[in-house]
PLY file of the C-alpha trace (Angstrom):
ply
format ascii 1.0
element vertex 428
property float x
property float y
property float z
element edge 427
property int vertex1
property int vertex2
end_header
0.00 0.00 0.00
1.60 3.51 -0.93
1.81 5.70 2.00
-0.31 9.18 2.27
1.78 12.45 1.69
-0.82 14.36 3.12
-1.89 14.94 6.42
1.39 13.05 7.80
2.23 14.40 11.80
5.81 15.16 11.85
7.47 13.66 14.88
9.39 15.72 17.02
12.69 15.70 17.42
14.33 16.19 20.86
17.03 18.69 20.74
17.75 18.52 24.40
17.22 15.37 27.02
13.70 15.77 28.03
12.67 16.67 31.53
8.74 16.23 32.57
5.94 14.77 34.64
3.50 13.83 33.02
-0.39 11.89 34.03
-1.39 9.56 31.28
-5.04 8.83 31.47
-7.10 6.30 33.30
-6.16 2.13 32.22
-8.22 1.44 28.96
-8.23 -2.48 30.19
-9.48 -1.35 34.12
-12.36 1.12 32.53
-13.80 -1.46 30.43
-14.00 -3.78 32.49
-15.16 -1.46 35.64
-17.98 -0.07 32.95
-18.97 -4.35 31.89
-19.17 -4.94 35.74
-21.16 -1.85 36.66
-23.60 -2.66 33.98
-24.19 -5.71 34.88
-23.89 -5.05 39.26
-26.84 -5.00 41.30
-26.80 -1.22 42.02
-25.12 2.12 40.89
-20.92 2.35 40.77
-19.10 5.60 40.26
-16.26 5.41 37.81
-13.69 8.19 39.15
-11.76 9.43 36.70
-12.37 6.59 33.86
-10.37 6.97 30.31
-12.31 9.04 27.64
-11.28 7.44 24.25
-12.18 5.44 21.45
-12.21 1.93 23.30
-14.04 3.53 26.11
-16.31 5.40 24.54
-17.69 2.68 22.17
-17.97 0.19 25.47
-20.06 2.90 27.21
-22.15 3.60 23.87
-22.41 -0.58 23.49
-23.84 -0.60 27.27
-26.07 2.13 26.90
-27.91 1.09 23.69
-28.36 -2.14 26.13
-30.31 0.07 27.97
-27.57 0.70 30.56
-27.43 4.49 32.00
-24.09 5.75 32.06
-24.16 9.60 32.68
-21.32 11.98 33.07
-20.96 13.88 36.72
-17.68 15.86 36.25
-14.33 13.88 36.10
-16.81 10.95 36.79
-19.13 8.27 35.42
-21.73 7.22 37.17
-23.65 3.84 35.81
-27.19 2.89 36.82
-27.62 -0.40 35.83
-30.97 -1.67 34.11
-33.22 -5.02 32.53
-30.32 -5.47 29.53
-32.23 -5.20 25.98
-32.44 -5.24 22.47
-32.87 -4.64 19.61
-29.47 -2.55 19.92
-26.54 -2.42 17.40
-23.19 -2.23 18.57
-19.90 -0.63 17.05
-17.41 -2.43 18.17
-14.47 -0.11 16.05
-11.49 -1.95 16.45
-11.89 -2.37 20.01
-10.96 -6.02 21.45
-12.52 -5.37 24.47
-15.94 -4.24 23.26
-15.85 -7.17 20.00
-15.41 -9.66 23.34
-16.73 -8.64 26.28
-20.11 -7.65 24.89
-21.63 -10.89 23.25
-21.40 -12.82 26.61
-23.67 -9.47 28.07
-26.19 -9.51 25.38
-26.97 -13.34 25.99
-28.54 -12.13 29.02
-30.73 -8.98 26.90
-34.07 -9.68 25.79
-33.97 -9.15 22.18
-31.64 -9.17 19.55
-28.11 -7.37 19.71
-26.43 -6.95 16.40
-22.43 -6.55 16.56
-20.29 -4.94 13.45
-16.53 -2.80 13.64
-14.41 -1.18 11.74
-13.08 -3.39 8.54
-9.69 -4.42 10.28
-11.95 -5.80 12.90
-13.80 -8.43 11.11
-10.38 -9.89 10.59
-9.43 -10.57 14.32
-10.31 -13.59 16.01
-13.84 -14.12 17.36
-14.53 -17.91 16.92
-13.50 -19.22 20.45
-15.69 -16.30 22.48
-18.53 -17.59 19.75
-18.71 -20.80 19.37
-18.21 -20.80 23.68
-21.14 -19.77 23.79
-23.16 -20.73 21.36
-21.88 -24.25 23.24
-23.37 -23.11 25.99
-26.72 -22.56 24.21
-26.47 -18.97 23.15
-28.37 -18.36 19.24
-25.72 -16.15 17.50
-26.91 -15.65 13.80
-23.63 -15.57 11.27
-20.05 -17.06 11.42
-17.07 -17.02 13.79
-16.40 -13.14 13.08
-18.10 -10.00 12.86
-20.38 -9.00 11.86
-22.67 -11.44 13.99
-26.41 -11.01 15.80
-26.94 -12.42 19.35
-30.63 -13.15 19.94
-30.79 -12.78 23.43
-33.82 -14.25 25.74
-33.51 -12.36 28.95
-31.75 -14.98 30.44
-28.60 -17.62 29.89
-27.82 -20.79 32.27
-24.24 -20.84 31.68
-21.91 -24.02 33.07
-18.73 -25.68 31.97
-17.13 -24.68 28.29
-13.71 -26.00 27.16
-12.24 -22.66 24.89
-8.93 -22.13 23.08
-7.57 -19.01 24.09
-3.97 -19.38 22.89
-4.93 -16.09 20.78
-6.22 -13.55 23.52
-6.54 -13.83 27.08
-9.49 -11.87 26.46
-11.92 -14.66 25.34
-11.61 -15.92 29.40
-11.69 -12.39 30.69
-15.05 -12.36 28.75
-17.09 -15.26 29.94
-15.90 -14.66 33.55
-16.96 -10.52 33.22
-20.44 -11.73 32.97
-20.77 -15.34 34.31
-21.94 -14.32 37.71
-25.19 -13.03 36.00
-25.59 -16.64 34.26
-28.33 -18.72 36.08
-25.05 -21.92 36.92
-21.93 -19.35 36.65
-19.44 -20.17 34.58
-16.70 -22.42 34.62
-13.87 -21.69 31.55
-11.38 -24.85 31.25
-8.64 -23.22 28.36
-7.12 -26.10 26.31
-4.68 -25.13 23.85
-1.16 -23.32 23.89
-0.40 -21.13 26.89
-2.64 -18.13 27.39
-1.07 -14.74 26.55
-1.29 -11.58 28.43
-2.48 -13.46 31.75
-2.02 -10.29 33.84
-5.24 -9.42 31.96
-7.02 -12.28 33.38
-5.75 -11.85 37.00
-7.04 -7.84 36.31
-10.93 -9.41 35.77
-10.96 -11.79 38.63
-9.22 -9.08 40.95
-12.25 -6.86 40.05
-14.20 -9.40 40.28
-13.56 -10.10 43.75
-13.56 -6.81 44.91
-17.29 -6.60 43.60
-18.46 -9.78 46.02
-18.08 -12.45 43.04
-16.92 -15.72 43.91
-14.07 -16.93 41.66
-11.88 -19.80 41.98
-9.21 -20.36 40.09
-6.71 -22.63 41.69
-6.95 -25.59 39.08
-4.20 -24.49 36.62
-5.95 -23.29 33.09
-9.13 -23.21 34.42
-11.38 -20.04 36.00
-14.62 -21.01 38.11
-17.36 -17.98 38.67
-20.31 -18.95 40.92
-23.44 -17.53 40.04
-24.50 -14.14 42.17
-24.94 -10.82 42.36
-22.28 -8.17 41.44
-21.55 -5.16 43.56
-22.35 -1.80 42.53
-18.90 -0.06 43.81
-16.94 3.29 43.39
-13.83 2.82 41.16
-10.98 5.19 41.27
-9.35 4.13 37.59
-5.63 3.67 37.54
-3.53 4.98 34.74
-2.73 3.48 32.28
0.52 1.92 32.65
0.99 0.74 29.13
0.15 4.19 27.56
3.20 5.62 29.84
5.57 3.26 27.86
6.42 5.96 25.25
6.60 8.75 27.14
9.00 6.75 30.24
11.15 5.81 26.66
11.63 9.16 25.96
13.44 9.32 28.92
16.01 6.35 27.79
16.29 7.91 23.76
17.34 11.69 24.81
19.10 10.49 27.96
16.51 12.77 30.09
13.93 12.59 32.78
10.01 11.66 33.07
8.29 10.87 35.53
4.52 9.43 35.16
3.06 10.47 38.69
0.71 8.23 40.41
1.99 5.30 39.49
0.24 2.54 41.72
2.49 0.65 44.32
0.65 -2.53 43.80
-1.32 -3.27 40.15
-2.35 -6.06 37.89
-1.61 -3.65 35.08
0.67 -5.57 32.46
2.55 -2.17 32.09
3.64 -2.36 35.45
6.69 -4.35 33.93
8.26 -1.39 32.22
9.86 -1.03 35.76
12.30 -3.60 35.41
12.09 -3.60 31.50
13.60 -0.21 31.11
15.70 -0.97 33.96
17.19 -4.04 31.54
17.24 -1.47 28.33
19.87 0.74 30.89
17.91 3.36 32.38
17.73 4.17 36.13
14.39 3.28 37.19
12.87 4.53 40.42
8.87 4.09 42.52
8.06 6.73 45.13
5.18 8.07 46.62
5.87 11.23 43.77
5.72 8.17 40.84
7.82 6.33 38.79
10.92 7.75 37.53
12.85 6.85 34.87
16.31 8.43 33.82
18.49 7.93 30.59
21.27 5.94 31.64
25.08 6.71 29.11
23.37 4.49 26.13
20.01 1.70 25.53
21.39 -1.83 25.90
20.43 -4.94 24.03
17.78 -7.09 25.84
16.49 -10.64 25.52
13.20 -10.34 26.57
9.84 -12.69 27.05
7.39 -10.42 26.46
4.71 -13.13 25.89
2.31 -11.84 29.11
2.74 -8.39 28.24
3.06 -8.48 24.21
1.20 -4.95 24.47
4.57 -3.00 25.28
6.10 -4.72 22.58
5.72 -2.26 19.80
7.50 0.74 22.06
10.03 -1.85 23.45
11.09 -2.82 19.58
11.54 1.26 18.69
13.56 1.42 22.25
15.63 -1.65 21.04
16.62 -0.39 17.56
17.92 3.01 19.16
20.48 0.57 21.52
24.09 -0.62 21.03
23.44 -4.12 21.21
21.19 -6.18 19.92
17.83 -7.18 21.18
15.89 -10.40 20.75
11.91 -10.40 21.67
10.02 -13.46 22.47
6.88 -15.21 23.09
4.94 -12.80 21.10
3.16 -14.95 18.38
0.11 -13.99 19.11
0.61 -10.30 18.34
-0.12 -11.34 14.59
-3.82 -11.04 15.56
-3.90 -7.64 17.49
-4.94 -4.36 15.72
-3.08 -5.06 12.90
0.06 -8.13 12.77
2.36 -6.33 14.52
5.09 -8.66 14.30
5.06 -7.84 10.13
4.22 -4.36 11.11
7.34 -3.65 13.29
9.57 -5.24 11.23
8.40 -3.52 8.27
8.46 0.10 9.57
11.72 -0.45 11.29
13.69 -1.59 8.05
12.14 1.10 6.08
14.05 3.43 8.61
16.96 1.37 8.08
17.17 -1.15 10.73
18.43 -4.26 10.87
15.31 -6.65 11.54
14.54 -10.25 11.62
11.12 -11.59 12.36
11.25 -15.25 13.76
8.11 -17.40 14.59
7.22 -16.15 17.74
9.01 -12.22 17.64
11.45 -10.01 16.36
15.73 -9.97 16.07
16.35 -6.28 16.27
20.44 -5.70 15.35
21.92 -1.52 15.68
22.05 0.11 12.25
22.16 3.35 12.01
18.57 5.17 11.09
17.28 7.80 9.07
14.29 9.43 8.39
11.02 8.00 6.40
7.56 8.21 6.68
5.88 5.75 8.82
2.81 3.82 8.61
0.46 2.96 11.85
-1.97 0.27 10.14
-4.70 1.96 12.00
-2.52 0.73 15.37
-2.05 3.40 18.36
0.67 1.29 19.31
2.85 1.24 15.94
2.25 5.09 16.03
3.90 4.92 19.83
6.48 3.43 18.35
6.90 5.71 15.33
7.15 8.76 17.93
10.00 7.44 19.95
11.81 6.42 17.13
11.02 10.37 15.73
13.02 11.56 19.14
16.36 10.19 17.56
16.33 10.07 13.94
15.64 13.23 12.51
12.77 13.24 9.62
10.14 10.46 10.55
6.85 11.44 9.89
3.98 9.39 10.83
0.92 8.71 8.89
-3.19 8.54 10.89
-1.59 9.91 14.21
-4.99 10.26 14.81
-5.25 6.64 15.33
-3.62 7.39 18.94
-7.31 8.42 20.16
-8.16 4.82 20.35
-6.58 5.00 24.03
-5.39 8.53 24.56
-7.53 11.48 23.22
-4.42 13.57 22.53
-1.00 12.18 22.02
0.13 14.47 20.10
-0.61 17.32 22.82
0.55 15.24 25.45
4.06 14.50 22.91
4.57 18.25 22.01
4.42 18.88 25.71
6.92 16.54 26.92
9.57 17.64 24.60
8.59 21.65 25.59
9.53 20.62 29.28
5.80 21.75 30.42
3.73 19.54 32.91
2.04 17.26 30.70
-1.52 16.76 32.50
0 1
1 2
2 3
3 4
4 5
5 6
6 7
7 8
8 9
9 10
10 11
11 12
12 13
13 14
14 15
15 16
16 17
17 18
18 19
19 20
20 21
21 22
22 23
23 24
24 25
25 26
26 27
27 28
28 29
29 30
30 31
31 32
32 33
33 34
34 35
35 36
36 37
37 38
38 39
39 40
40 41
41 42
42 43
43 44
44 45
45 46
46 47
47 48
48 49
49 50
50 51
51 52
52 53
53 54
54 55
55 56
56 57
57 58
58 59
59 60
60 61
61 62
62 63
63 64
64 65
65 66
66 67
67 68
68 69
69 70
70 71
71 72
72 73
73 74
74 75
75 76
76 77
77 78
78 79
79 80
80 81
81 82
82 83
83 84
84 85
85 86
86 87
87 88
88 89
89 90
90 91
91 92
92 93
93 94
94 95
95 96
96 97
97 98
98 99
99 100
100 101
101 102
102 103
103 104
104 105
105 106
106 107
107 108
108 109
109 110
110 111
111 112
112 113
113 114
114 115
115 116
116 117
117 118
118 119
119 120
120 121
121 122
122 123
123 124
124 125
125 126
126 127
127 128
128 129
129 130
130 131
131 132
132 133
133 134
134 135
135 136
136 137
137 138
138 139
139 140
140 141
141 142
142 143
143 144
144 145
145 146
146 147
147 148
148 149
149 150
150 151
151 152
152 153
153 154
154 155
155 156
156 157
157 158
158 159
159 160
160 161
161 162
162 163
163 164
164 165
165 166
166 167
167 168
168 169
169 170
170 171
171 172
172 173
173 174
174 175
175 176
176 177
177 178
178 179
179 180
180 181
181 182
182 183
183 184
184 185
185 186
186 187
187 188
188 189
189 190
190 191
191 192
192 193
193 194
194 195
195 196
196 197
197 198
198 199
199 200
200 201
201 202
202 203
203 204
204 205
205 206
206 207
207 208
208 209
209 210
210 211
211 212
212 213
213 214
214 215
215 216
216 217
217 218
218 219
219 220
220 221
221 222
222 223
223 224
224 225
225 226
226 227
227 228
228 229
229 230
230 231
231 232
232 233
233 234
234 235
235 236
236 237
237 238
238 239
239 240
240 241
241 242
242 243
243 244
244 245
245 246
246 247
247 248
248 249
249 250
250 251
251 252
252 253
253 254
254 255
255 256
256 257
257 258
258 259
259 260
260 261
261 262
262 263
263 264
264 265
265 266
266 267
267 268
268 269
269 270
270 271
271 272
272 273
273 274
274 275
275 276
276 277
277 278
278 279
279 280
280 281
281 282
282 283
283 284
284 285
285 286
286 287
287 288
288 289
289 290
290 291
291 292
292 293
293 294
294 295
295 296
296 297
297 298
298 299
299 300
300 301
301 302
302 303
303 304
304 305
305 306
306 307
307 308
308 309
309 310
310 311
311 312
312 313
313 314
314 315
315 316
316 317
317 318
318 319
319 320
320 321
321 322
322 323
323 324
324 325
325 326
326 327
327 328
328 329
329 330
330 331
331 332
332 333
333 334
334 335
335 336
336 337
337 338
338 339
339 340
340 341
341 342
342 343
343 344
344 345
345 346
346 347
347 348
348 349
349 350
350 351
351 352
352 353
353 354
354 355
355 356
356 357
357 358
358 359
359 360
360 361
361 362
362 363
363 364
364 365
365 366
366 367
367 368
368 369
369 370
370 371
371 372
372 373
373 374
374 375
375 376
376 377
377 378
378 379
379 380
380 381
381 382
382 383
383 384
384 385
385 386
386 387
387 388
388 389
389 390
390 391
391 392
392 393
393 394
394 395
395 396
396 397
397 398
398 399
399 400
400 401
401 402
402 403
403 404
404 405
405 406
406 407
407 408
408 409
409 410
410 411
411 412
412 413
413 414
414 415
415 416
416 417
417 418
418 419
419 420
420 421
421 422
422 423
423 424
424 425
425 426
426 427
């Protein structure tokens, strides 16, 4: 595909090591869930400070075309939860979360719930979520991808379903967001190849928890949600840890400063391991009650890295890598083939047209120092791969990146938020 020469964003270059604290806004993967559970809870929840982008925004318009109230009180969102129905049409964009966590709600809706996205998204996998429950007894009209219609009866018994989840941790986090409200629970055995991302499974049964539900999951592979009620709770939202990664690598390219403030002590936030990550690449990494800190160390070192739980930092990682004096080697990230776009062909793509040295192996990337220079970038409609494409900008003078605008999936301003960071101004 030939690249745009219009509307490109020019990435900035940094002239001088940076020096900023920034707040990134509330966790994407903790807001989408919190908004799933309060729909679904047996009362109102306050959402304190919840993210306000793309992802977000399409869950909360999927939930209130449910019949859901979700209204806006400041900073806040509070969610009065109501008799689920249909017929309501959802946009899923090219939102995982809403594409997955939102066919195992409208089971329980009385009437039917039709489900479409953007293009890209009726390539990603759907069949496991599907066909679970349609096991289970579910009437889903159409194949094993969108666009689909659930014809829901009010109600859904639930029970036992064997799934493959080797390709997103998300298809468990789905059945359990919802299988408290099933008439026998849920129980979700995964058989296949290790699940990815796990920290994204502990995230939904920590919340789940913390709203009353009863979850065991001590037999290895499998998750166990007794049927029950669901707490209506207040939910301060975290920020988004993996949204900090470019801005903490800004710190490690110019040999600078940042520090993202409020970083949680304790989380189940994949992005939490960007502590010791960036620690590996050779920066000084430091958690205080002030946030997490991370200083440019005298130059980015090669890493060997299993990145297969938190394959989400990968794309900012690989720019980080390609900027170091040694090479890098990332692993265990097979599945990110099926994410917003394949990111594994992605990365490597974009990085050689820059000038790298880049090897893509079965399962992730060989990433050897070449020296760089400018080109224009493509995002394949991936906030990530334009993450990437920005940190990469802070070093090598004339990348320009094509749909920045694609950012606004999880942040509603990167580029504001960017500008700011290299002007040395509190980036709020």
């Amino acid at each position: 595909m030939d690249i745009p020469t219009t509307g490109l964003w020019a990435a900035p270059t940094a002239e001088s090591p940076v020096d900023a604290d920034i707040r990134v806004p509330g966790s994407k993967s903790i807001t989408n869930r919190a908004l799933v559970l309060a729909a679904l809870a047996d009362g109102p929840s306050v959402l304190r400070r919840p993210l306000r982008a793309r992802d977000t925004l399409l869950m909360a318009a999927a939930l209130r075309g449910l019949g859901v109230q979700i209204s806006e009180d400041g900073d806040d969102w509070v969610v009065a939860p109501a008799p689920l129905r249909g017929p309501a049409e959802v946009d899923c964009g090219l939102a995982g979360t809403v594409m997955r966590f939102v066919p195992p709600v409208a089971v329980l809706a009385e009437g039917d719930v039709a489900f479409d996205g953007d293009p890209r998204a009726r390539e990603r996998p759907m069949g496991a979520i599907l066909t679970a429950l349609r096991s289970l007894g579910a009437r889903i009209d159409g194949g094993d991808a969108l666009p689909f219609t659930v014809r829901g009866t009010g109600s859904f018994r639930g029970g036992a379903v064997e799934i493959d989840a080797s390709d997103s941790s998300q298809f468990v986090s789905a059945l359990l967001l919802a299988g408290a409200r099933y008439d026998d629970g849920v129980t979700v055995h995964h058989v296949g190849k290790q699940v990815p991302s796990l920290p994204h499974i502990e995230m939904t049964v920590d919340m789940l928890r913390r709203r009353g539900v009863e979850v065991d999951d001590s037999e290895p592979a499998t998750w166990r949600v007794s049927p029950g009620p669901i707490a209506g709770v207040d939910e301060e939202i975290e920020p988004d840890l993996s949204n900090a990664a470019p801005f903490l690598a800004a710190a490690l390219v110019t040999g600078g400063r940042v520090r993202v403030k409020a970083w949680p002590e304790t989380t189940t936030q994949a992005g939490d391991a960007l502590r010791e990550i960036f620690n590996m690449l050779g920066g000084h990494v430091r958690l205080d009650s002030e946030g997490l800190t991370v200083r440019g160390g005298d130059g980015i070192l090669g890493v060997d890295l299993d990145l297969h739980d938190v394959g989400e930092l990968t794309p900012v990682i690989a720019a980080v890598a390609a900027l170091a004096v040694e090479p890098s080697f990332l692993r265990g990230i097979a599945h990110l083939r099926n994410h917003e776009t394949d990111r594994l062909a992605a990365l490597s793509t974009e990085l050689r047209r820059l000038g790298a040295d880049v090897t893509e192996t079965e399962d992730g990337l060989e990433i050897r120092p070449r020296p760089l220079h400018g080109a224009v970038l493509r995002t394949y409609g991936d906030h990530r791969m334009a993450h990437a494409a920005a940190v990469l900008g802070l070093a090598v003078p004339g990348v320009s990146v094509e749909d920045i605008e694609t950012t606004r999936k999880t942040l509603p301003d990167f580029p504001g938020m960017w500008e700011s960071l290299l002007a040395r101004e509190v980036v709020a």
